[in-house]
C-alpha positions as CSV (number, residue, x, y, z in Angstrom):
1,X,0.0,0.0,0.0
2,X,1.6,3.5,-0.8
3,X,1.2,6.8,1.1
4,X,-0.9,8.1,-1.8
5,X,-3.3,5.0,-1.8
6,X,-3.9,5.7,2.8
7,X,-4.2,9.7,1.7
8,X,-6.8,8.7,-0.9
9,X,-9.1,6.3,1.3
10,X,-8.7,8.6,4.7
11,X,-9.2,11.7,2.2
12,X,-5.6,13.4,3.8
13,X,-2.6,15.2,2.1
14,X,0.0,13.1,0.4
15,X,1.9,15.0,2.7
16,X,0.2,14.6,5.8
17,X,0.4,10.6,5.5
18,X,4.2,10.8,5.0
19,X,5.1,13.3,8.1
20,X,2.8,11.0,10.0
21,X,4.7,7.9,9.0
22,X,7.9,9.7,9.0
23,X,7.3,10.6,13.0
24,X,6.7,7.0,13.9
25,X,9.9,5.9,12.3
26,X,11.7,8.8,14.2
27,X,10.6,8.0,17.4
28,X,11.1,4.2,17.0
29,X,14.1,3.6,14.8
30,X,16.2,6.8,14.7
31,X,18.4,6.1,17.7
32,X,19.1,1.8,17.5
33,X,20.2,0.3,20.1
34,X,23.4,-1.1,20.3
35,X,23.1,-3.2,23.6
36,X,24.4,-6.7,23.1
37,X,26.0,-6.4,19.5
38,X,28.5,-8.3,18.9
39,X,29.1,-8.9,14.9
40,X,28.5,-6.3,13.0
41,X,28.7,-6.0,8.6
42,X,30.1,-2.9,7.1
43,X,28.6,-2.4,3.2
44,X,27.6,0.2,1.0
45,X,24.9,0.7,-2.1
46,X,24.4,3.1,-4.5
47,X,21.3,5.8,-3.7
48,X,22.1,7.6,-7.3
49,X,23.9,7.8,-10.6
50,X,27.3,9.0,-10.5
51,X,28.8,6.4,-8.0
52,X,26.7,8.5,-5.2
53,X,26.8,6.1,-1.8
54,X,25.6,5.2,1.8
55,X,27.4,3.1,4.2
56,X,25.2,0.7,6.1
57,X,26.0,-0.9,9.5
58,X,23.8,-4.2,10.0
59,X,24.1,-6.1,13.5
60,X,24.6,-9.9,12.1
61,X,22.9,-11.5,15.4
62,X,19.2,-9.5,14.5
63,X,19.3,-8.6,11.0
64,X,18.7,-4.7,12.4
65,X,20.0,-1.7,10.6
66,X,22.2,0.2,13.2
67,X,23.5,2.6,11.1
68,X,23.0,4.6,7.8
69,X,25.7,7.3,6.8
70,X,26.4,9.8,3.7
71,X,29.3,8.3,1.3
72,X,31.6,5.7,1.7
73,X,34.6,7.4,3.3
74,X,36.4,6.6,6.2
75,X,34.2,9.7,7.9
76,X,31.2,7.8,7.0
77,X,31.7,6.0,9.9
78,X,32.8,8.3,12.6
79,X,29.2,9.1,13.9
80,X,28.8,5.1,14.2
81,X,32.1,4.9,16.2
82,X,31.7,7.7,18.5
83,X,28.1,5.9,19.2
84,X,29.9,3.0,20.4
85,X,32.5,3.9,22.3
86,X,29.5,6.6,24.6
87,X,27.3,3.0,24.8
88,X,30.5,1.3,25.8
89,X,29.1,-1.7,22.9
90,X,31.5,-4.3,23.2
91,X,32.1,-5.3,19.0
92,X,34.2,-8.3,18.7
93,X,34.5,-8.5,14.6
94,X,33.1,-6.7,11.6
95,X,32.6,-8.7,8.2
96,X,33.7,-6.0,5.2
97,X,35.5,-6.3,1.7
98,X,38.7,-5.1,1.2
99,X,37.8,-1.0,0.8
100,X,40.6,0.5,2.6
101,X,38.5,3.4,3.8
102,X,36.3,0.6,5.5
103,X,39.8,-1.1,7.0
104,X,40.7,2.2,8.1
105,X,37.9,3.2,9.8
106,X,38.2,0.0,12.5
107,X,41.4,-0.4,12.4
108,X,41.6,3.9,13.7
109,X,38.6,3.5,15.8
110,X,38.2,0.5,17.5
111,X,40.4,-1.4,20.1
112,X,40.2,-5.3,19.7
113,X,37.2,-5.7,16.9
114,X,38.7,-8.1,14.3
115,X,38.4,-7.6,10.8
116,X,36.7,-10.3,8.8
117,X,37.2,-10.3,5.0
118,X,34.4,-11.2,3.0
119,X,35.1,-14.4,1.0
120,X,32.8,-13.3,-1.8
121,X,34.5,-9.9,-2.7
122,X,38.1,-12.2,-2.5
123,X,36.6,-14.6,-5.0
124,X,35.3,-11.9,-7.1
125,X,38.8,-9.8,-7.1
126,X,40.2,-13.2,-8.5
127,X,37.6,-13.5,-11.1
128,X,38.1,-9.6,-12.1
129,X,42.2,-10.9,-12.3
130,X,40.9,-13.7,-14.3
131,X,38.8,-11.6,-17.1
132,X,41.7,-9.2,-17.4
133,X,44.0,-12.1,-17.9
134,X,41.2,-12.9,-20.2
135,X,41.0,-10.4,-22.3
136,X,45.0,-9.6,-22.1
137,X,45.6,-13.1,-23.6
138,X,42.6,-12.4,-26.4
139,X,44.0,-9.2,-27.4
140,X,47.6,-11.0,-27.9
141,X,46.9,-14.0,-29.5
142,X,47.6,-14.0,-33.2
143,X,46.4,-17.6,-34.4
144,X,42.5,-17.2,-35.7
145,X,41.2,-20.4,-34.5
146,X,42.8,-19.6,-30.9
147,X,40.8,-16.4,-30.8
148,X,37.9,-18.3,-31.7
149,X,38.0,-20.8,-29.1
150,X,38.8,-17.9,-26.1
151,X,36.5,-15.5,-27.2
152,X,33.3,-15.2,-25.2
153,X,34.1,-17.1,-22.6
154,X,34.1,-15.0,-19.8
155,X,31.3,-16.1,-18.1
156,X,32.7,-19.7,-18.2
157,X,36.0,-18.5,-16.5
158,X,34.2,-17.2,-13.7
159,X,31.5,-19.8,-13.4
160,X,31.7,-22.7,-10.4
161,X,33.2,-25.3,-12.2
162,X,30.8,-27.5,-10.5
163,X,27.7,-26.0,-12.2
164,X,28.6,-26.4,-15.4
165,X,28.3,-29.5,-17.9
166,X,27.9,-30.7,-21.4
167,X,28.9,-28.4,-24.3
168,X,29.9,-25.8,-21.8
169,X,32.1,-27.8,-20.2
170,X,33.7,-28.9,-23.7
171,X,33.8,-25.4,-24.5
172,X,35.7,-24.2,-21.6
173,X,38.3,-26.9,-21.6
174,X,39.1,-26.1,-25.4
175,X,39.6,-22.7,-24.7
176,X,41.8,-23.8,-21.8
177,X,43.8,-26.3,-23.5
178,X,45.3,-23.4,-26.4
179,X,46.4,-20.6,-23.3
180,X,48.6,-21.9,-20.3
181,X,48.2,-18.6,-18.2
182,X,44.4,-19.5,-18.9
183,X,44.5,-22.9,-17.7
184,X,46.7,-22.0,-14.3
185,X,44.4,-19.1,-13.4
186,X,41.5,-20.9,-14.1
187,X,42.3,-23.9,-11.8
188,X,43.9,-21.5,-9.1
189,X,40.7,-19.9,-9.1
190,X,39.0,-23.4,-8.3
191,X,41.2,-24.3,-5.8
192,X,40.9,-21.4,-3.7
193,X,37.2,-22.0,-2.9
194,X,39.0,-24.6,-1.2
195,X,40.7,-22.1,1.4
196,X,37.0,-22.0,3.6
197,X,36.5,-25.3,3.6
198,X,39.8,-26.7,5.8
199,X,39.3,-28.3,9.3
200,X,40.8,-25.4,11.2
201,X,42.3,-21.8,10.8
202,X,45.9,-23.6,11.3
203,X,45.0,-25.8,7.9
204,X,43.5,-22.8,6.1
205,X,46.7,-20.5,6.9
206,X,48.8,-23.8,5.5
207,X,46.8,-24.3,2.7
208,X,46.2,-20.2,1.6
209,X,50.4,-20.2,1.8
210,X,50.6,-23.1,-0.5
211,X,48.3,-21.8,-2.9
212,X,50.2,-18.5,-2.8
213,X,53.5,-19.7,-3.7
214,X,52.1,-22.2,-6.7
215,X,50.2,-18.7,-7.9
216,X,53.8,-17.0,-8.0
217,X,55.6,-20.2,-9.3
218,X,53.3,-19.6,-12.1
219,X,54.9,-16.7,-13.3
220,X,51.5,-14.7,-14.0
221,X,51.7,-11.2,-13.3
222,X,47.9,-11.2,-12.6
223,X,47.7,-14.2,-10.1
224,X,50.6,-12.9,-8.9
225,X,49.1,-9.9,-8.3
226,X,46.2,-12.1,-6.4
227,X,48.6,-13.6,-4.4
228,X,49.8,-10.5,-3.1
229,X,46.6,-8.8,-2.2
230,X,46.0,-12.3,-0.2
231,X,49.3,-12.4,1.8
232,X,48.6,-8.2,2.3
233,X,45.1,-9.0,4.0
234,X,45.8,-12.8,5.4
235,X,44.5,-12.2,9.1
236,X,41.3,-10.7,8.3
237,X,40.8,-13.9,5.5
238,X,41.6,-16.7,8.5
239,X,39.4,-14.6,10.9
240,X,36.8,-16.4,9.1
241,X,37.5,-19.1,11.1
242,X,37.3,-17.1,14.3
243,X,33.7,-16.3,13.6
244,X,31.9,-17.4,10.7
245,X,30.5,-14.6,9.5
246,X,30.2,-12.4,5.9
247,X,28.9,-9.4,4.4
248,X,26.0,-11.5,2.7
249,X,23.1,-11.1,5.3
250,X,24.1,-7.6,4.3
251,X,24.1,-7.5,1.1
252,X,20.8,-9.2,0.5
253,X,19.1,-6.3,2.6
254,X,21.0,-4.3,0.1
255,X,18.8,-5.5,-2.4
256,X,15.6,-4.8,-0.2
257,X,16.8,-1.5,-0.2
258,X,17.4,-1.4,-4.0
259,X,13.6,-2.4,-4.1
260,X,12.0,0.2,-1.7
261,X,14.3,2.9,-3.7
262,X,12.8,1.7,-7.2
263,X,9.3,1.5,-6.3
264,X,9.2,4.7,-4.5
265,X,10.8,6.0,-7.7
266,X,13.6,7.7,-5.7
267,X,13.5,9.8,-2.5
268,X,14.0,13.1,-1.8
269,X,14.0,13.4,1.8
270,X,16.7,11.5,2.9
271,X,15.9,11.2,6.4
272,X,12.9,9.6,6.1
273,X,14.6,7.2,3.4
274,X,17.3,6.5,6.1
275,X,13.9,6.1,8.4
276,X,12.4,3.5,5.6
277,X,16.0,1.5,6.0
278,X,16.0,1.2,9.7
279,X,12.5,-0.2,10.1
280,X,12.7,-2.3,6.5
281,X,13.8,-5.6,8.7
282,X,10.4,-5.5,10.3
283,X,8.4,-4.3,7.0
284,X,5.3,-6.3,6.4
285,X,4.3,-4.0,4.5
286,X,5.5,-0.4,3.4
287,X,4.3,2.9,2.9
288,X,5.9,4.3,-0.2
């Protein structure tokens, strides 16, 4: 039901309705509580064209929005921080990808709250090495039937293995067998899914420094490049293993978000958009 269709049948302003609504939200969601979080995710979504952002703070343990603020900067985050330290919230880990204005911010404002990286965002910054390679190999290759073979296979590359079969399958291993720096990324990239499923952090750290050396014995400036950014953010990887958490709770209320945006056709008062985020975990229905 949208704020037009309660204004219509109570025969109210447009306006009205939404101030109503608006001081509801204000006076239940505007100030969360932060008693008793523990795990927190740090992400960020896009609000309007021209890479404009908010940073979102979601407790893992309820699913509850605890923060909203402008832009993903480092200073997005100071209001949040200050807000903990006055509650005296005892945070143990925070789930974020690799945005070094996300690292900073905990690592400059918090005393003892672990990083976590997400796995997702590390298997994606292999796959984006992967398509570059991709593409770099395409561009180079001078033999016609080579190109053929390579081109359009993107989605292949960067496809679980495990998910694909017949002709795909015969497809990707053709375009394999003609590129060696192909066929080593491509298996590397297979492997590593393998770093989240050892029997203890001790295994994972062996196993993530094996697969790091056989990435640089390959010679491979982009796996090598991989390898690199893995070794650079190794604890916050095996603090997976600490806590078991991710960005992905997150980042599927992301997508509730992208939802409420597009059917209210875009806000203009932010504050009650911010409002509308807060209470969107409890939404049974929503007034847009």
């Amino acid at each position: 039901m949208t704020i037009e269709d309660v204004a219509r049948n109570l025969r109210m302003s447009w306006n009205t309705v939404k101030e109503i609504e608006k001081g509801y939200l204000q006076k239940h969601f505007s100030r969360p509580d932060l008693a008793g979080v523990k795990y927190i995710a740090i992400d960020e979504f896009s609000i309007l064209k021209g890479h404009i952002y908010m940073t979102v703070v979601m407790d893992l343990g309820t699913g509850r929005v605890l923060y909203i603020g402008d832009g993903r900067s480092e200073a997005s985050l100071d209001k949040f921080w200050k807000r903990v330290k006055t509650s005296e919230t005892m945070i143990e880990a925070a789930a974020i990808d690799m945005w070094p204005a996300y690292i900073s911010s905990v690592l400059n404002n918090t005393d003892g709250v672990d990083i976590v990286f997400d796995r997702f965002h590390i298997v994606k910054k292999l796959n984006d090495k992967i398509d570059e390679l991709r593409r770099q190999v395409y561009s180079q290759e001078t033999d016609i039937n080579k190109r053929g073979l390579i081109k359009g296979t993107k989605w292949l590359l960067l496809a679980n293995s495990s998910k694909l079969a017949g002709d795909a399958k015969t497809r990707l291993q053709d375009a394999l067998d003609v590129n060696k720096p192909l066929f080593m990324a491509y298996y590397l990239k297979e492997e590593l899914r393998q770093l989240w499923c050892q029997a203890s952090i001790e295994k994972a750290a062996e196993f993530l420094e094996s697969w790091v050396k056989r990435a640089y014995e390959t010679g491979v400036t982009k796996l090598r490049e991989i390898a690199n950014t893995l070794m650079a953010h190794r604890t916050g990887i095996l603090n997976w293993y600490r806590y078991y958490i991710s960005t992905g709770p997150l980042e599927g209320f992301n997508n509730k978000i992208k939802v409420l945006k597009r059917k209210a056709y875009g806000y203009r008062d932010f504050e009650f958009f911010k409002l509308k985020i807060h209470a969107l975990h409890l939404s049974r229905y929503e007034l847009l």
